[in-house]
C-alpha positions in Angstrom: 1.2 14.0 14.6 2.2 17.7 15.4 0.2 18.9 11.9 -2.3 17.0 13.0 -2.6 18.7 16.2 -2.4 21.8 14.4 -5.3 21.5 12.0 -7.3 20.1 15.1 -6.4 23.3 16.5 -7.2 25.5 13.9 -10.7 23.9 13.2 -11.2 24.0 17.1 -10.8 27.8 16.8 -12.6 28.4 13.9 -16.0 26.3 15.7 -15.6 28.7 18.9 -15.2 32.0 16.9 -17.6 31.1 14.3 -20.0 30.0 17.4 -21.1 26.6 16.0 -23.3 27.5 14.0 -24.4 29.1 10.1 -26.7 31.9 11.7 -26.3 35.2 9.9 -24.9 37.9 12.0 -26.2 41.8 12.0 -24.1 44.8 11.0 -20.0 44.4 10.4 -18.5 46.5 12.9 -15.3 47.9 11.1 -14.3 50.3 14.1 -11.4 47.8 14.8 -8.9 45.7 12.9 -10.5 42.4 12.8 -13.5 44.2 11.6 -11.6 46.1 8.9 -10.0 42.7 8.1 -13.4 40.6 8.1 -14.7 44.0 5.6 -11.6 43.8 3.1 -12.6 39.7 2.9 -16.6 40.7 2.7 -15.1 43.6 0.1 -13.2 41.7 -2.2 -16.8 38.9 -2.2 -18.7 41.6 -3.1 -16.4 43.3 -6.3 -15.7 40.0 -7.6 -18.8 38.3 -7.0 -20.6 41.5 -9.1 -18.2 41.5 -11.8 -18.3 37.6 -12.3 -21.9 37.5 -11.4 -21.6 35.2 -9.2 -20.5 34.3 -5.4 -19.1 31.2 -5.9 -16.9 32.3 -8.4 -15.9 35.1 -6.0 -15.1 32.8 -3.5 -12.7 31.2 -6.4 -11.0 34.2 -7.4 -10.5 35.3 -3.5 -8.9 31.7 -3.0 -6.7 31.6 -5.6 -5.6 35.0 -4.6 -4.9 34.0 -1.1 -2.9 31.2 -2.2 -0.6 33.4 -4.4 0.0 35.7 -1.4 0.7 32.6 0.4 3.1 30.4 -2.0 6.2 31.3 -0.5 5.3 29.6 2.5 4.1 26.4 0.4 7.3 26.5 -1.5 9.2 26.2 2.2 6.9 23.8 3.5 7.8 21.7 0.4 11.3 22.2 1.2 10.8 21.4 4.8 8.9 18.4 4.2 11.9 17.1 1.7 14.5 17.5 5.1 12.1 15.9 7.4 12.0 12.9 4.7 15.6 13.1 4.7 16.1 13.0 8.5 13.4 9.7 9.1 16.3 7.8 9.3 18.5 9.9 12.0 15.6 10.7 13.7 14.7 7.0 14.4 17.9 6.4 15.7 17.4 9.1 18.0 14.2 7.5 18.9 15.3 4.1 19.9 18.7 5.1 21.6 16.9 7.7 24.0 13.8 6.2 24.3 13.7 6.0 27.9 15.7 9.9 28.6 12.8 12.3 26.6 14.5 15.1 27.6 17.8 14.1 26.0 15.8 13.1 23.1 14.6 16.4 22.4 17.7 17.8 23.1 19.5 15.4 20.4 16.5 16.2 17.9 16.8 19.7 18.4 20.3 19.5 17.4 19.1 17.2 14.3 17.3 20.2 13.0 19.5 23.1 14.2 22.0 21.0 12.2 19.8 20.2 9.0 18.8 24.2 8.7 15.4 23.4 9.4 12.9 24.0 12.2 10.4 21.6 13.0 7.6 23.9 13.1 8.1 25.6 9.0 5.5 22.9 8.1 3.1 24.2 9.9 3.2 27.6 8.4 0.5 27.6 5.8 -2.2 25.9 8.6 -1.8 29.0 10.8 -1.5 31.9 8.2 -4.8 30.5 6.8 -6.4 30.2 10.5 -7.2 34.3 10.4 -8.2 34.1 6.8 -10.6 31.0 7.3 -12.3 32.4 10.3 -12.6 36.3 8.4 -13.9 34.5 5.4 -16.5 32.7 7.6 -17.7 36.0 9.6 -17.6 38.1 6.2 -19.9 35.1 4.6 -22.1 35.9 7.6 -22.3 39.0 7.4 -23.0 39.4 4.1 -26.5 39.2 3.0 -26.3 38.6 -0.4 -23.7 35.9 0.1 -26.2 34.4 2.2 -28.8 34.0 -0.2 -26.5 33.5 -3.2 -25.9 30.0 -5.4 -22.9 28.5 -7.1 -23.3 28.2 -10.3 -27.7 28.2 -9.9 -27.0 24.6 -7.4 -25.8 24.9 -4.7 -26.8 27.6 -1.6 -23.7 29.0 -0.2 -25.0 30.6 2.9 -26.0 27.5 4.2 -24.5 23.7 4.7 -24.5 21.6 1.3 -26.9 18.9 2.3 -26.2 17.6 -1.3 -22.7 16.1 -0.1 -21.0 17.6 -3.1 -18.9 19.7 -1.8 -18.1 18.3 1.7 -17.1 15.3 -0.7 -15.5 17.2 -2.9 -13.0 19.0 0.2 -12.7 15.3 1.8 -11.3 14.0 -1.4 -9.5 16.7 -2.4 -7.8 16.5 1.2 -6.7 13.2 1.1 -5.0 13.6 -2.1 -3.2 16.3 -0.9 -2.0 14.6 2.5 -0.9 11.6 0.6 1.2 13.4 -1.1 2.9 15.1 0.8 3.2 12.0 2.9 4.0 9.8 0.2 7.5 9.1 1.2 7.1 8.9 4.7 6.6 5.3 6.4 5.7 6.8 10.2 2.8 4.5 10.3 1.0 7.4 12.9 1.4 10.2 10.7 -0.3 8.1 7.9 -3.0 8.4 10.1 -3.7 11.9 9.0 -4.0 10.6 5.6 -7.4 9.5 6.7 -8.3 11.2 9.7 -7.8 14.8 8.1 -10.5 14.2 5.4 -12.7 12.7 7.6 -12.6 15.6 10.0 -13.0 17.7 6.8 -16.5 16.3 5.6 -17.4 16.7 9.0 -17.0 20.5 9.2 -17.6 20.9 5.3 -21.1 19.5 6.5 -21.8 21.4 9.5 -21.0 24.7 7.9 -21.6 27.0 4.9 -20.8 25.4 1.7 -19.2 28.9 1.1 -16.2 27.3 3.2 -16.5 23.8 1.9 -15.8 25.6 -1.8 -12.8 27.5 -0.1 -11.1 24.8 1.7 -11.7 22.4 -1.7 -11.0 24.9 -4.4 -7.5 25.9 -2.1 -6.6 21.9 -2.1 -6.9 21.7 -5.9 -4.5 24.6 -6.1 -1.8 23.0 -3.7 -1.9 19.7 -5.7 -1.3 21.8 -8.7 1.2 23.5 -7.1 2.8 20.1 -5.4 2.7 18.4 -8.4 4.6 20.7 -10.5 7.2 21.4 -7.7 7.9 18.5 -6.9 8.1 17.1 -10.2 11.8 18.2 -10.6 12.8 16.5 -8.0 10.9 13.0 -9.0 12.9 13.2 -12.1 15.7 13.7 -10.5 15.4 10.3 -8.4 14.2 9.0 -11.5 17.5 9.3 -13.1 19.6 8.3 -10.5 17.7 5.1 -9.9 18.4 4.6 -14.1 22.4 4.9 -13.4 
């Protein structure tokens, strides 16, 4: 459940900075590095959103871009995710022989992963790098007047929440495909929780806030399932071809 916790987290931190609300802000100051950061987002909208002539494709271009500049990370999440599946077994032993010592259980997991090469916190890596960039790319939305008042695509306002359930649908569903399949070999009946509690959490703040965000978070998911599907395809055929031995 520790991604779990981790998303919670970053949404948590995103509601208090963004101060609960889709109110547009005044002036951007860029006197100090989160405002020079928050400007660069608000920047790159701006250039992109002129020479496509329009935001919402902006907000696409910036996303994908984001994600490129973040794919290392994905690729070593995949990788860690492929250990962790690995170690299910050892780590269930642990479990159950030290079930009543915790402190000795962490001790003997901690040597699991020391062991494996791994640490237990590389899948977590692409959550918190993205933390910074979903709460600039929030306060640059805000700040930005004509992002306020701009449409995707003609539809749908992305200053403001999409009351049309399009996108916050859209970012749920896209969600849970992703989740399952990263979790798709994994049998810990808790952390196929997440399966559905992620995108249920999802819709919830895809609702509450600019669709803007919504169009980030869903746009980003459709590039990680590309990028899932395609690197882990290898490694299905792979099985595939034992299993046929």
């Amino acid at each position: 459940m520790k991604k779990l916790r981790n998303f919670s987290l970053l949404m948590l931190v995103a509601l208090v900075t963004a101060g609960c609300g889709a109110r547009p802000m005044g002036e951007l100051n860029r006197s100090n590095i989160w405002g020079k950061f928050v400007g660069l987002i608000s920047d790159a909208l701006d250039y992109f959103g002129h020479l496509l002539g329009d935001y919402g494709l902006s907000i696409l271009v910036v996303t994908l871009i984001v994600r490129i500049i973040i794919f290392p990370l994905v690729y070593k999440q995949l990788k860690h995710s492929k250990v962790m599946q690995e170690m299910q077994p050892e780590m269930t032993k642990i479990r159950e022989k030290y079930k009543d010592d915790p402190q000795r259980m962490n001790q003997e997991m901690m040597k699991l992963f020391q062991s494996k090469g791994t640490n237990p916190l590389s899948g977590c890596l692409p959550i918190l790098v993205q933390m910074p960039i979903l709460i600039g790319l929030y306060q640059a939305i805000m700040y930005n007047h004509d992002i306020q008042n701009a449409r995707f695509l003609g539809l749908v306002p992305l200053g403001q929440p999409d009351h049309t359930f399009i996108l916050p649908v859209l970012a749920a569903l896209t969600t849970f495909i992703q989740t399952r399949m990263t979790m798709m070999d994994i049998n810990n009946p808790q952390q196929k929780m997440m399966m559905y509690i992620m995108p249920a959490m999802i819709f919830f703040f895809s609702f509450s806030f600019p669709a803007a965000l919504a169009l980030y978070w869903a746009f980003g998911n459709i590039l990680t399932i590309i990028q899932y599907y395609f690197l882990k395809r290898p490694q299905a055929a792979a099985k595939q071809g034992g299993a046929n031995k």
